[in-house]
Biopython code that builds the backbone (N, CA, C, O; Angstrom):
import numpy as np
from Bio.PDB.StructureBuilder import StructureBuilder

atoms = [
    (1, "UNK", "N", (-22.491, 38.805, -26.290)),
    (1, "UNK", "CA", (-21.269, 39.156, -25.615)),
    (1, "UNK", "C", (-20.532, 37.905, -25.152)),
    (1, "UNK", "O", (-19.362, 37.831, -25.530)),
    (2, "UNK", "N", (-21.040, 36.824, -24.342)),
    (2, "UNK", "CA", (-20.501, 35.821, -24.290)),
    (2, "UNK", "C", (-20.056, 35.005, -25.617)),
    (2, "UNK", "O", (-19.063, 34.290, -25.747)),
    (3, "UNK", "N", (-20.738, 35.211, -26.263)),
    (3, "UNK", "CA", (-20.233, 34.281, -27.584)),
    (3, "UNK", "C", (-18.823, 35.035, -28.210)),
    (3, "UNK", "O", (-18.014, 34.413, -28.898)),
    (4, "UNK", "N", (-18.701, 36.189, -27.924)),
    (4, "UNK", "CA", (-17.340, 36.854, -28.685)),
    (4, "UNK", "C", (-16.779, 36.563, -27.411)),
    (4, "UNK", "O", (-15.581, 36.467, -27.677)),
    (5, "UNK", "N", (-16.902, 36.371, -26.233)),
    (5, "UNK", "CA", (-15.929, 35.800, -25.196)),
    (5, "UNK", "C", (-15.261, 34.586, -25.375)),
    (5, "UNK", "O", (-14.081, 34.352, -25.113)),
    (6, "UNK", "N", (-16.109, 33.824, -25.845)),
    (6, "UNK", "CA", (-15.405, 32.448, -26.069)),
    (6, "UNK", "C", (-15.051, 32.189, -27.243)),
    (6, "UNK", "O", (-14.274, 31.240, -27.352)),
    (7, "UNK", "N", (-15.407, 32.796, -28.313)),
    (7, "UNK", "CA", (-14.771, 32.886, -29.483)),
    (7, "UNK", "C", (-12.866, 33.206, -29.329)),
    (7, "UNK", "O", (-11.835, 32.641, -29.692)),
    (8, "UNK", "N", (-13.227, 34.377, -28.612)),
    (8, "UNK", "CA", (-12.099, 35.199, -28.184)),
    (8, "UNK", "C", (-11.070, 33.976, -27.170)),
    (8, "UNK", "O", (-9.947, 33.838, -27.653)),
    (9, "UNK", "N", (-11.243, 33.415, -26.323)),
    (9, "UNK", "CA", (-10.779, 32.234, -25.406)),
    (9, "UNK", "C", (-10.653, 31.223, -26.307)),
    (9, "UNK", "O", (-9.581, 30.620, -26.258)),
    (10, "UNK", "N", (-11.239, 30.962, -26.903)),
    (10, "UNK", "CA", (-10.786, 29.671, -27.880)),
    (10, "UNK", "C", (-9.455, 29.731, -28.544)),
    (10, "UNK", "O", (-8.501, 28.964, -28.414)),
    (11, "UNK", "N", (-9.585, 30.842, -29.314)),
    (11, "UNK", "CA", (-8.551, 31.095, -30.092)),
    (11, "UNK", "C", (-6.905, 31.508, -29.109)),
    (11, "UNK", "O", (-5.734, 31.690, -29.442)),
    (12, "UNK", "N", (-7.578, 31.508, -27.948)),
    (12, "UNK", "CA", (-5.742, 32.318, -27.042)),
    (12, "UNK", "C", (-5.700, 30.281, -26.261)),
    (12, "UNK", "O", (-4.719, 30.034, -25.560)),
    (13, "UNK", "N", (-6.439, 29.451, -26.412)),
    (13, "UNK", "CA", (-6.072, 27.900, -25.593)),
    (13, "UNK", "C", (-7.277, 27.812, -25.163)),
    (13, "UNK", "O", (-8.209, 28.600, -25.326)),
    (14, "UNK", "N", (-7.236, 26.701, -24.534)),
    (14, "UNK", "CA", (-8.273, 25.835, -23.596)),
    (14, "UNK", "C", (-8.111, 26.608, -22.123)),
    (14, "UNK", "O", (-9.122, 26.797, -21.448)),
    (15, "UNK", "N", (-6.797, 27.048, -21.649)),
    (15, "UNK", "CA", (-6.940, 27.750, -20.520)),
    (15, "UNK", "C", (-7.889, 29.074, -20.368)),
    (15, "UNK", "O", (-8.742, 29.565, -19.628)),
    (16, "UNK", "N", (-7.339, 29.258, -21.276)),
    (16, "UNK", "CA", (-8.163, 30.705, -21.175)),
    (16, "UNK", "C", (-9.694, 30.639, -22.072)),
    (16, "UNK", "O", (-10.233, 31.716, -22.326)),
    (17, "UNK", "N", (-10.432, 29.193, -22.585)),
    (17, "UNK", "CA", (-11.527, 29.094, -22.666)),
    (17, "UNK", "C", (-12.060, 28.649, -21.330)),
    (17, "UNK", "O", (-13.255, 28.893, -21.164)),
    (18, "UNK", "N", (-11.483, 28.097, -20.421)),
    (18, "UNK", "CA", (-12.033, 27.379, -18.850)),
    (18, "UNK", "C", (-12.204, 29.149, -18.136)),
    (18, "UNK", "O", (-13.285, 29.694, -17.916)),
    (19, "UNK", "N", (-10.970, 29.700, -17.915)),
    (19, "UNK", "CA", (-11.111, 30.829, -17.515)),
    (19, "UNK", "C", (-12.345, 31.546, -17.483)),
    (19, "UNK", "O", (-13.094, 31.798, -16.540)),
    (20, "UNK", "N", (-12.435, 31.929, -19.151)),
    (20, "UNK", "CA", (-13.844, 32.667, -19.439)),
    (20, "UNK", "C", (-15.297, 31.694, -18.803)),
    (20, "UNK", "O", (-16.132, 32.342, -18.172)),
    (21, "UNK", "N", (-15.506, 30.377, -18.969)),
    (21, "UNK", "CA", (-16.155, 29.348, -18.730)),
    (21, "UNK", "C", (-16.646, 29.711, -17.066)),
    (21, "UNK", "O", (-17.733, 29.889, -16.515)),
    (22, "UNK", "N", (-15.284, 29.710, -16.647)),
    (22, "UNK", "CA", (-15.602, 30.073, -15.218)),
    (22, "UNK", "C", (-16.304, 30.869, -14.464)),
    (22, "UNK", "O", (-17.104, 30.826, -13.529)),
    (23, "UNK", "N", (-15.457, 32.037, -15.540)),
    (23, "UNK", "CA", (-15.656, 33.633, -14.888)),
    (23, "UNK", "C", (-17.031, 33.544, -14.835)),
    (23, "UNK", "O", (-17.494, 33.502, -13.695)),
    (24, "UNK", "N", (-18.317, 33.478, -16.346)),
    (24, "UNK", "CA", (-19.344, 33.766, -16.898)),
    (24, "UNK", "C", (-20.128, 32.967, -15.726)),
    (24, "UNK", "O", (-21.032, 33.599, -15.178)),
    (25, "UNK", "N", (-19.852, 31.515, -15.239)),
    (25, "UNK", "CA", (-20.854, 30.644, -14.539)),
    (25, "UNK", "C", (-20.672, 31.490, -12.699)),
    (25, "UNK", "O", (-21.557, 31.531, -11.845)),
    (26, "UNK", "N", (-19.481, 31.960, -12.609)),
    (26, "UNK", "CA", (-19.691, 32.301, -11.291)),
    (26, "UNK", "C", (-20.301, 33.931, -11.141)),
    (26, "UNK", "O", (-20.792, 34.286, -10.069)),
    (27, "UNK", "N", (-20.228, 34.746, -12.160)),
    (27, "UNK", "CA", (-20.912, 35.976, -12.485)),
    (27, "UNK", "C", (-22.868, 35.482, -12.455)),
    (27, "UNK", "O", (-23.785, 36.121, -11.938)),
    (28, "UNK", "N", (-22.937, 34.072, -13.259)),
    (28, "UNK", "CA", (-24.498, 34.271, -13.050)),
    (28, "UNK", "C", (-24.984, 33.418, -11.801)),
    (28, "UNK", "O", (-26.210, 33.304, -11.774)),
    (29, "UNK", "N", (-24.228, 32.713, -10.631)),
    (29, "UNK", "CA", (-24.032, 32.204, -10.152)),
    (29, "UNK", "C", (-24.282, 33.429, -9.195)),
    (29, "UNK", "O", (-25.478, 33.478, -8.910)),
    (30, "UNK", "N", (-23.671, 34.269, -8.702)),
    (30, "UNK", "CA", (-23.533, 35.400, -8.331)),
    (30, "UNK", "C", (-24.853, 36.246, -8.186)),
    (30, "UNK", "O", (-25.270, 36.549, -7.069)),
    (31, "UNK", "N", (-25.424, 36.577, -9.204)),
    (31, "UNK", "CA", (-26.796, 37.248, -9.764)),
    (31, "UNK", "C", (-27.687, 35.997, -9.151)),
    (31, "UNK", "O", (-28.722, 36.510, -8.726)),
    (32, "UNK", "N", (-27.711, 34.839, -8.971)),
    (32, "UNK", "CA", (-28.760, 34.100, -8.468)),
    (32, "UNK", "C", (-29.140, 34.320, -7.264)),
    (32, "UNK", "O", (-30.294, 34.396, -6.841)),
    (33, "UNK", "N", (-27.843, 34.457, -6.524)),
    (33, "UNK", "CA", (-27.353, 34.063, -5.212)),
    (33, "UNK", "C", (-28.115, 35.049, -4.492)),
    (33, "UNK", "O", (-28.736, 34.876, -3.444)),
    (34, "UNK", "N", (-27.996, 36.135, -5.191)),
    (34, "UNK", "CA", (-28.496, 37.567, -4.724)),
    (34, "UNK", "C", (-29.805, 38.304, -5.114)),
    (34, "UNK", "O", (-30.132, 39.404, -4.670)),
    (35, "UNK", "N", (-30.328, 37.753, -5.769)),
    (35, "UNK", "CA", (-31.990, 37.641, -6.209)),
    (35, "UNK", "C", (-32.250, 36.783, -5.043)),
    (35, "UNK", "O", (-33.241, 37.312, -4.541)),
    (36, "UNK", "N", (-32.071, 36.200, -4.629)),
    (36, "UNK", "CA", (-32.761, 34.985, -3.657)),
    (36, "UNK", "C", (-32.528, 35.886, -2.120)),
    (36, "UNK", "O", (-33.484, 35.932, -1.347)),
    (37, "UNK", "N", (-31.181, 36.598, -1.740)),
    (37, "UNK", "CA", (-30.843, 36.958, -0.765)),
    (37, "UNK", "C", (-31.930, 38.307, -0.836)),
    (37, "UNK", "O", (-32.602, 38.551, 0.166)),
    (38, "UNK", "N", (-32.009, 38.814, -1.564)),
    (38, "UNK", "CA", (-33.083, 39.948, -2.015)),
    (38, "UNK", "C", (-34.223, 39.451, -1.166)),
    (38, "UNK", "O", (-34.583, 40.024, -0.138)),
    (39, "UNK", "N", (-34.817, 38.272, -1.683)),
    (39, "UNK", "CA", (-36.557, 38.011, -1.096)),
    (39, "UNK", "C", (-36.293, 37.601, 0.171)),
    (39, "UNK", "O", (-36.987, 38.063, 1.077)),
    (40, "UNK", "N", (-35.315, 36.725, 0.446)),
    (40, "UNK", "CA", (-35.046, 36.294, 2.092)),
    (40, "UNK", "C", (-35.156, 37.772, 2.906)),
    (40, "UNK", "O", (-36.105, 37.925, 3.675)),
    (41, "UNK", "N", (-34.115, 38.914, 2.714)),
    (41, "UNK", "CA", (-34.261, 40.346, 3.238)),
    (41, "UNK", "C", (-35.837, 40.843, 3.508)),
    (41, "UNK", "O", (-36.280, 41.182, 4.605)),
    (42, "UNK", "N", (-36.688, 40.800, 2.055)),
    (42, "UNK", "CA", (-37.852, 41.361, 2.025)),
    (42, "UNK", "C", (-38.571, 40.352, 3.303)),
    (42, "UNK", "O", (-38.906, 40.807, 4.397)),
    (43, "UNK", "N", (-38.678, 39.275, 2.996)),
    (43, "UNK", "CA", (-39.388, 38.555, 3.949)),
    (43, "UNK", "C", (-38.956, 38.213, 5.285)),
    (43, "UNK", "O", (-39.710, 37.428, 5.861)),
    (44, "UNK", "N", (-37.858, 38.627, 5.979)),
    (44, "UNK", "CA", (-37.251, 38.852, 7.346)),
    (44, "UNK", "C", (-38.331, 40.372, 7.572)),
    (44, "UNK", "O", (-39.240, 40.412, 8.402)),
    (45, "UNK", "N", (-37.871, 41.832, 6.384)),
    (45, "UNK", "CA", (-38.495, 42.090, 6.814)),
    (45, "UNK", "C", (-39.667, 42.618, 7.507)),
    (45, "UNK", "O", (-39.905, 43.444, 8.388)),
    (46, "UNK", "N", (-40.573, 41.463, 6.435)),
    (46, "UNK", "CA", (-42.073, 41.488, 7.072)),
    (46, "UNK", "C", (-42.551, 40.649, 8.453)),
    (46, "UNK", "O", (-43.637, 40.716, 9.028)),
    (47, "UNK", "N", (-41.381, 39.843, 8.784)),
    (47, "UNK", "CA", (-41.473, 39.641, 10.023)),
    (47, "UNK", "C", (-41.018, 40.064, 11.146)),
    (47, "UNK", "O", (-41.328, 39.521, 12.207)),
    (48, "UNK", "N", (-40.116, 41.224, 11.058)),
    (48, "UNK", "CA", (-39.589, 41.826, 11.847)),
    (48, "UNK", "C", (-40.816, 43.271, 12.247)),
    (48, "UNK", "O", (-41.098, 43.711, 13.362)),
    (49, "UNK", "N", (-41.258, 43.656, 11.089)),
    (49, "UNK", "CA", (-42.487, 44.586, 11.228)),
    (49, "UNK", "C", (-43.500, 43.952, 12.281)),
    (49, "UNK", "O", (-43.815, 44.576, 13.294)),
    (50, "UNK", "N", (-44.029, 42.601, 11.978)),
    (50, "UNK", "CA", (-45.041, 41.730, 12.472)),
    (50, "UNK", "C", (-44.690, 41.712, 14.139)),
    (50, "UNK", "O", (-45.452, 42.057, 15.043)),
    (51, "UNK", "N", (-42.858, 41.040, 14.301)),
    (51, "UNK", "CA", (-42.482, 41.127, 15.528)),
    (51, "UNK", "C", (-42.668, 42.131, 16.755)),
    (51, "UNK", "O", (-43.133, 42.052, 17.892)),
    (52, "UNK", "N", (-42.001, 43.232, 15.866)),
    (52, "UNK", "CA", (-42.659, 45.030, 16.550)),
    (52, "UNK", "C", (-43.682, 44.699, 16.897)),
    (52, "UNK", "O", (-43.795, 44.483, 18.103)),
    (53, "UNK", "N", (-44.860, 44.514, 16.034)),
    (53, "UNK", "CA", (-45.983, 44.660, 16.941)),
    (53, "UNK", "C", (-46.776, 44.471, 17.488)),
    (53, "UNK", "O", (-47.699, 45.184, 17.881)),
    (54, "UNK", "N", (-46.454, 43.066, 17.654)),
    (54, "UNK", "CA", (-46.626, 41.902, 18.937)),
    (54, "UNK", "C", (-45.819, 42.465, 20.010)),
    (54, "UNK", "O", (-46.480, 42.468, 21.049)),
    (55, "UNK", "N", (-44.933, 42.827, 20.131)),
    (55, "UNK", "CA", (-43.769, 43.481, 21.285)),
    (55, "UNK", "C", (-44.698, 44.747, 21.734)),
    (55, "UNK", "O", (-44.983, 45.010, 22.902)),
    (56, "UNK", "N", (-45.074, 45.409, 20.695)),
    (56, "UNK", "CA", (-46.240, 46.800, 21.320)),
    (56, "UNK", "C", (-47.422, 46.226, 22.098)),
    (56, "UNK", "O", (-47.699, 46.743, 23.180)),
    (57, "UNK", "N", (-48.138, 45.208, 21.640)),
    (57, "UNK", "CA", (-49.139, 44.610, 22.345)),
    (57, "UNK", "C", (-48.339, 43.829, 23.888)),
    (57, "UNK", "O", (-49.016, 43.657, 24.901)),
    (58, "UNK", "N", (-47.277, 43.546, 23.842)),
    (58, "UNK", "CA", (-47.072, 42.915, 25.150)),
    (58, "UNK", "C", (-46.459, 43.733, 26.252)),
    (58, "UNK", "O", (-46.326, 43.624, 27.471)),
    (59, "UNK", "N", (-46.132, 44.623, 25.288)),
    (59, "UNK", "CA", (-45.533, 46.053, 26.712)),
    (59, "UNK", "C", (-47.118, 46.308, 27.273)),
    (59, "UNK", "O", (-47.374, 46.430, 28.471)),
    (60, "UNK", "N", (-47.872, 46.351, 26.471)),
    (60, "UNK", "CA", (-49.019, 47.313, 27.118)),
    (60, "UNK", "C", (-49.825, 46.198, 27.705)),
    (60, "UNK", "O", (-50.802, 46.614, 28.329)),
    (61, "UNK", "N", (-49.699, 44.973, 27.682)),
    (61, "UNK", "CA", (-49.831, 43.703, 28.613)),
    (61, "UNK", "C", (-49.242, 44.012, 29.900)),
    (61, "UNK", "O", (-49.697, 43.947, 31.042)),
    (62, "UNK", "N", (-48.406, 44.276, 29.553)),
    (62, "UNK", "CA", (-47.535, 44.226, 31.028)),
    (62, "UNK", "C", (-47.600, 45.581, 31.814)),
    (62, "UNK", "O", (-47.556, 45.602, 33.044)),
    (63, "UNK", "N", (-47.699, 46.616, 31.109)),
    (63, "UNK", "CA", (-48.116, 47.807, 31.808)),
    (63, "UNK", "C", (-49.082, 47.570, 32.533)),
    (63, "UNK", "O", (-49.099, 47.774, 33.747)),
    (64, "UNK", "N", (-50.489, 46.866, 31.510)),
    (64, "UNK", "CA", (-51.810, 46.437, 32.839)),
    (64, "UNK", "C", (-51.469, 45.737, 33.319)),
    (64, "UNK", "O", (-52.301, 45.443, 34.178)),
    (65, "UNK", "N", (-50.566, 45.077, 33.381)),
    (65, "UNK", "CA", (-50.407, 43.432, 34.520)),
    (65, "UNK", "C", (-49.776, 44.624, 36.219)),
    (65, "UNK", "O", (-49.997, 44.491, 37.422)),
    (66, "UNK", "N", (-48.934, 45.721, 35.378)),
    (66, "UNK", "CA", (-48.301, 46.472, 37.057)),
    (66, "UNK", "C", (-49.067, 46.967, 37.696)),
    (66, "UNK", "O", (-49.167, 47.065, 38.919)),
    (67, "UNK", "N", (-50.218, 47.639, 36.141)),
    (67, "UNK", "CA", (-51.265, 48.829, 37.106)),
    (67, "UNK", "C", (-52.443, 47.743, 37.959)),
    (67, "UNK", "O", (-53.163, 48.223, 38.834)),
    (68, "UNK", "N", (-52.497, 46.801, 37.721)),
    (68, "UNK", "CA", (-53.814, 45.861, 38.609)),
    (68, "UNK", "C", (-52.716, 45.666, 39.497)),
    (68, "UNK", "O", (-52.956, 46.588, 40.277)),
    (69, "UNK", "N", (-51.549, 45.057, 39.993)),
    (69, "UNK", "CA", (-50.716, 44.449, 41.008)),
    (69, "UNK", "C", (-50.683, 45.740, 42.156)),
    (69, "UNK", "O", (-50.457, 45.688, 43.365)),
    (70, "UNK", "N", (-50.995, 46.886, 41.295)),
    (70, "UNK", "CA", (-50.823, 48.293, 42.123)),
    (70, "UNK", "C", (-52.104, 48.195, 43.106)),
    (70, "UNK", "O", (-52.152, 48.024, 44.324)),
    (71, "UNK", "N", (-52.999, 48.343, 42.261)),
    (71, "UNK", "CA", (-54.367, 48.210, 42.736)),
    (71, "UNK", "C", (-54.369, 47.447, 43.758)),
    (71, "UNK", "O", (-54.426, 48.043, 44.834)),
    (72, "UNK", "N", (-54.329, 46.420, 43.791)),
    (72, "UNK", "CA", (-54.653, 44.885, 44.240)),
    (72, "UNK", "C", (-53.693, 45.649, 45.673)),
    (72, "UNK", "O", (-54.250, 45.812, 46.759)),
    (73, "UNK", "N", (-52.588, 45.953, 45.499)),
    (73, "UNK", "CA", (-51.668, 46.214, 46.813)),
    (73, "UNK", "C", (-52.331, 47.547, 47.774)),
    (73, "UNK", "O", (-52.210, 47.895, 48.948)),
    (74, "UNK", "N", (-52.966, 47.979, 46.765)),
    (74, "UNK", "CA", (-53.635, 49.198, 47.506)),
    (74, "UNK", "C", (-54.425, 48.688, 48.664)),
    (74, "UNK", "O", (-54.182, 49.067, 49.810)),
    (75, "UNK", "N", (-55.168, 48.013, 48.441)),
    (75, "UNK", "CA", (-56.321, 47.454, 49.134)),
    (75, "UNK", "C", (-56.343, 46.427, 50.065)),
    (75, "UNK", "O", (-57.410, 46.068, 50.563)),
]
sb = StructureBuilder()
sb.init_structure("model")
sb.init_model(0)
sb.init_chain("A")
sb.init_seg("    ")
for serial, (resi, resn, name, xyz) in enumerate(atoms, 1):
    if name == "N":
        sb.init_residue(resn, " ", resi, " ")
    sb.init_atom(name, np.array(xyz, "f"), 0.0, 1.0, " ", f" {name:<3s}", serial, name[0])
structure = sb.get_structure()
């Protein structure tokens, strides 16, 4: 398909071979950009999962940190 593109651009000038030239490098340019933004996503989020549940372990830190301060005031 690219090759009948530039076949096709050749024959209408040099402008419109840069054109096509262009178009094709920023189309796969494009597709890179976003394969990569793909795994960055996936791997945010396996740390955002991870984050959760460190945050679950520290609420329930802190829940025992009130219920002993309770205690402790009781007495």
């Amino acid at each position: 398909m690219e090759q009948q593109l530039f076949k096709l651009a050749t024959s209408n000038g040099i402008w419109a071979a840069l054109y096509v030239f262009l178009f094709l490098y920023v189309l796969y340019d494009s597709r890179n950009r976003e394969k990569k933004y793909q795994i960055t996503i996936h791997e945010n989020q396996g740390i955002i999962k991870e984050l959760s549940q460190k945050l679950g372990v520290v609420e329930d830190i802190q829940k025992d940190v009130i219920d002993i301060r309770q205690e402790i005031k009781r007495r």
